[in-house]
C-alpha positions as CSV (number, residue, x, y, z in Angstrom):
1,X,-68.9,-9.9,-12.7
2,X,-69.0,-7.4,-15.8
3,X,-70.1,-5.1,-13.9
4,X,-67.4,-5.7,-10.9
5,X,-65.0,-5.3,-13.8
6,X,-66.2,-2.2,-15.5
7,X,-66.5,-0.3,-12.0
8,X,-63.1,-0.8,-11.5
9,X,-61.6,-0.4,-15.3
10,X,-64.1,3.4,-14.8
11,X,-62.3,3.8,-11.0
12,X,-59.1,3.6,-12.6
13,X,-59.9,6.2,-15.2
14,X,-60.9,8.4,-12.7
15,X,-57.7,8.1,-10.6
16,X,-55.8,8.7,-13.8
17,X,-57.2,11.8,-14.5
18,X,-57.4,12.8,-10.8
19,X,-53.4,12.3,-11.4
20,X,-53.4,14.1,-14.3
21,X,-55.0,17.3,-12.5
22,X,-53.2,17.0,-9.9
23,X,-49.6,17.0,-11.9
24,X,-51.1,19.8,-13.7
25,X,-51.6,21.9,-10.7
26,X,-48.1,21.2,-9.5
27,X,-45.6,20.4,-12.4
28,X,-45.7,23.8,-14.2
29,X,-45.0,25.9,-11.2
30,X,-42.3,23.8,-9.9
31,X,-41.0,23.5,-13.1
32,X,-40.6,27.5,-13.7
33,X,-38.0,27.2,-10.4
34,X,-35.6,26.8,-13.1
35,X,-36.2,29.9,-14.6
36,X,-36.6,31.5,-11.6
37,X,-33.1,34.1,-12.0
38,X,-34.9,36.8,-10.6
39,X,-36.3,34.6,-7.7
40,X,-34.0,36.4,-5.0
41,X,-35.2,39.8,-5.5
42,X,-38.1,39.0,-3.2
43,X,-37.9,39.4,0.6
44,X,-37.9,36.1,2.8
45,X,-41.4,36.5,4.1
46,X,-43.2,37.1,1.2
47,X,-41.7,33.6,-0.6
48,X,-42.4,32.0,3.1
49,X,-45.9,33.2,3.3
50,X,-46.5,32.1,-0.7
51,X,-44.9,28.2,-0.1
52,X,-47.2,27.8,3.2
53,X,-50.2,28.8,1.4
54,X,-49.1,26.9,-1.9
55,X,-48.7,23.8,0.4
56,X,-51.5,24.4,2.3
57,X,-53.7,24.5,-0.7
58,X,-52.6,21.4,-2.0
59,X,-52.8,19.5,1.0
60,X,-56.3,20.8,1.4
61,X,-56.8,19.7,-2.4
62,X,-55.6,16.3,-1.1
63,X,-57.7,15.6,1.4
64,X,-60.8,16.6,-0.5
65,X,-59.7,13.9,-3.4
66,X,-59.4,11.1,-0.4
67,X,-62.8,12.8,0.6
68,X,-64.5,12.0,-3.0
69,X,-62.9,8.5,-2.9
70,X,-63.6,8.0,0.8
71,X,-60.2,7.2,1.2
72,X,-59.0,7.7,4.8
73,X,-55.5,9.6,5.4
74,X,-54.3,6.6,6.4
75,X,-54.1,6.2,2.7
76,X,-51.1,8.7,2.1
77,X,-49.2,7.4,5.6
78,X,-50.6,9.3,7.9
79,X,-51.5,6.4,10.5
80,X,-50.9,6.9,14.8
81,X,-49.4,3.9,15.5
82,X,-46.1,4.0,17.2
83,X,-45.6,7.7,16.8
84,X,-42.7,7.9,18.9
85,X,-41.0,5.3,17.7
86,X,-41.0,5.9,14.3
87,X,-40.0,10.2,15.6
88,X,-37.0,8.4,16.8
89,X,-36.3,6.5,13.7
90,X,-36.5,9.8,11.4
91,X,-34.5,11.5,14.0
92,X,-32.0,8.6,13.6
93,X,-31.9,8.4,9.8
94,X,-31.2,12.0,9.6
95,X,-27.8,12.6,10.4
96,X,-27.0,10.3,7.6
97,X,-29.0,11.5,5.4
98,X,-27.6,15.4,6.2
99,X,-23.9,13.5,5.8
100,X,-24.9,11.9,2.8
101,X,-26.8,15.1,1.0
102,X,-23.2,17.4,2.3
103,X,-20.7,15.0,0.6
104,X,-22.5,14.1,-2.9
105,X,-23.7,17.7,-3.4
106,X,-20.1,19.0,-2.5
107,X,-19.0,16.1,-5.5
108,X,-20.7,17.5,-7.7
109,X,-20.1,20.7,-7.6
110,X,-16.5,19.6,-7.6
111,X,-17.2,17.7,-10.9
112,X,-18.6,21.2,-12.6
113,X,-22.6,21.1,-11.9
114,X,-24.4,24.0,-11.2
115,X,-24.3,25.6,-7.7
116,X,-27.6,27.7,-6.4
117,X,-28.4,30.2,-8.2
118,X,-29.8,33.8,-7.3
119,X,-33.5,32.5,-6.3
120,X,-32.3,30.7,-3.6
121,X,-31.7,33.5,-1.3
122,X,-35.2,34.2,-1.2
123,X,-35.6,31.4,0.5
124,X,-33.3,32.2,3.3
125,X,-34.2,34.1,6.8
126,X,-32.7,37.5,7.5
127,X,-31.4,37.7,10.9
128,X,-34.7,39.5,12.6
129,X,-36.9,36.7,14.9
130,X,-39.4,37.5,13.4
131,X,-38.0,35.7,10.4
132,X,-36.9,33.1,12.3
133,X,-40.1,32.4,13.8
134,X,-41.8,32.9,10.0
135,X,-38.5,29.7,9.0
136,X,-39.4,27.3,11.4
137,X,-43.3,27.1,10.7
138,X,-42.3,27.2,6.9
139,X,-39.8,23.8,7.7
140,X,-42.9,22.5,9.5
141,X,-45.3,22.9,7.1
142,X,-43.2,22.2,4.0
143,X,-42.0,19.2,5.4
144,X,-45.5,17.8,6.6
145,X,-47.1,19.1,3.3
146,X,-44.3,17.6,0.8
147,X,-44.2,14.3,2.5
148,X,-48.0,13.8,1.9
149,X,-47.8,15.6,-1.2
150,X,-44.9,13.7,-2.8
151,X,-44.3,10.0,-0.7
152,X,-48.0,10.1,0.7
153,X,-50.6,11.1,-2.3
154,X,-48.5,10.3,-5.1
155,X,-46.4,7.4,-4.4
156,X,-50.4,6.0,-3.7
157,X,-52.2,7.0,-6.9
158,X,-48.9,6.1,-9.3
159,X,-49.1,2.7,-7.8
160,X,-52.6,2.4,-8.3
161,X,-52.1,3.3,-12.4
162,X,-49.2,1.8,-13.4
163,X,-49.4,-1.2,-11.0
164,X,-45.9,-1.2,-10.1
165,X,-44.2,0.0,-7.0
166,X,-41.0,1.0,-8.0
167,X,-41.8,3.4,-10.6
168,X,-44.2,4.7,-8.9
169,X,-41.4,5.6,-6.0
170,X,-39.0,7.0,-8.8
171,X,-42.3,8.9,-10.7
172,X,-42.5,10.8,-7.2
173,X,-39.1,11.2,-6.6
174,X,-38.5,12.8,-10.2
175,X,-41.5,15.2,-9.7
176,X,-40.2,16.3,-6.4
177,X,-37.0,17.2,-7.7
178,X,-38.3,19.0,-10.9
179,X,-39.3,22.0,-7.8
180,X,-36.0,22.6,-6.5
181,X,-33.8,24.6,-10.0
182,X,-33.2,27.2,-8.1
183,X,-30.4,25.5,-6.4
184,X,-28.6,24.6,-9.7
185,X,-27.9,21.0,-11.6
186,X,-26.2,19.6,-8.3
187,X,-29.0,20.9,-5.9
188,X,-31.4,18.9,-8.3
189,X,-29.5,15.9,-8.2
190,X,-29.2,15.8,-4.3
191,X,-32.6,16.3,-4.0
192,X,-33.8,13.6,-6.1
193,X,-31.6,11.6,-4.1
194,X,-32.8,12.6,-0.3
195,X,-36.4,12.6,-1.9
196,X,-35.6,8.8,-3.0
197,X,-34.6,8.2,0.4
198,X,-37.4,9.5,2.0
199,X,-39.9,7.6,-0.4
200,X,-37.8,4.3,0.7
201,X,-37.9,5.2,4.6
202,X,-41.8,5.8,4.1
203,X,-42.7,2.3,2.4
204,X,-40.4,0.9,4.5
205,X,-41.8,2.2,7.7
206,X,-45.4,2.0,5.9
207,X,-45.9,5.7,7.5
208,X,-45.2,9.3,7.2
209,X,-44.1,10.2,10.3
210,X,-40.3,9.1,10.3
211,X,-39.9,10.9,6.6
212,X,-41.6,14.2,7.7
213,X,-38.9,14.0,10.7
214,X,-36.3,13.4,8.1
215,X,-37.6,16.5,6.0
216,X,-37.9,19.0,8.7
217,X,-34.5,18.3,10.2
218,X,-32.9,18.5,6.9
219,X,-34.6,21.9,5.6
220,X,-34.1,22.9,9.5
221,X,-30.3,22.6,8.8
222,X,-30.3,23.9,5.3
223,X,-32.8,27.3,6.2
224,X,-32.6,28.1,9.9
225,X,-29.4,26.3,11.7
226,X,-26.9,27.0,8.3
227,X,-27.6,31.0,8.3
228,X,-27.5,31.1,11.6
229,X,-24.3,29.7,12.2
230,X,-23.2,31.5,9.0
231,X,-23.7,34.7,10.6
């Protein structure tokens, strides 16, 4: 029984620090976003290609930790069981959220927060299709990448160390917010919100699938459809 108990007192260590590293990898550079004035300077493609292969990296580092713990991804939500059903559930919760993330953001701006500053632009296509094509895998793989990154990997390993479900849901949601300064004090705030909706929709749902539809068709709306129509 000592023994039972010291392998899993040593297990949770060892998620802790794999938590640690794992915050360390991602914190600082999502945290420079708010610094990031200059951010705009630098042509759509090039902050496209740099977010895939940031994501892709750490969804790759992800799925070598599950690996080392022999963890399947059903772990972080990513289970095939009633695909299509829960497709049309994100699809569904969607327009709400899109509603939802247009009215508070538009409140506080009204109220004085920040709006988006310069950096963001970088983030939007120019009107070649090229760059459209280069938006709508970026949505894709942002949206798959995040959702395992922030509801899937985290949400499970802050749950496992503090042993409490609810922080662990606003511990995620914080983090995920901390990466978007670039679009200003209301920008943050309305994506801490849609990020706490997601992470509600996913341990609600007990899956990734309806979130990740959620994420792309907001960031869609926001990157590709908005300019578009804009233009």
């Amino acid at each position: 029984m000592q023994d039972e108990a010291h392998a899993g007192i040593l297990t949770r260590r060892q998620e802790l620090a794999e938590t640690g590293v794992f915050l360390l990898l991602i914190v600082p550079s999502m945290a420079l976003s708010f610094l990031a004035e200059s951010r705009g300077a630098l042509p759509f493609p090039v902050v496209a290609a740099s977010t895939i292969l940031r994501d892709a990296g750490l969804v790759a580092l992800i799925l070598l930790l599950l690996s080392r713990a022999r963890q399947p991804v059903a772990a972080v939500g990513w289970v095939r069981r009633d695909i299509g059903q829960e497709i049309l559930v994100g699809l569904a919760l969607s327009v709400p959220v899109l509603i939802g993330a247009a009215l508070l953001v538009a409140a506080l701006r009204t109220a004085g927060l920040s709006r988006p500053r310069t950096g963001a632009a970088g983030l939007l296509p120019s009107s070649g299709f090229g760059d459209l094509l280069l938006a709508i895998v970026l949505v894709t793989v942002v949206a798959v990448a995040e959702e395992t990154i922030f509801r899937g990997y985290l949400i499970l390993r802050f749950k496992s160390v503090l042993q409490n479900r609810a922080w662990a849901v606003l511990l995620s949601t914080l983090v995920f917010s901390v990466g978007h300064g670039y679009e200003g004090g209301a920008g943050v705030l309305t994506v801490g919100m849609v990020g706490l909706v997601f992470a509600v929709v996913y341990e609600w749902r007990g899956s990734l699938v309806a979130p990740v539809v959620m994420h792309f068709v907001v960031n869609f709306v926001s990157i590709v459809l908005g300019p578009l129509l804009r233009r």
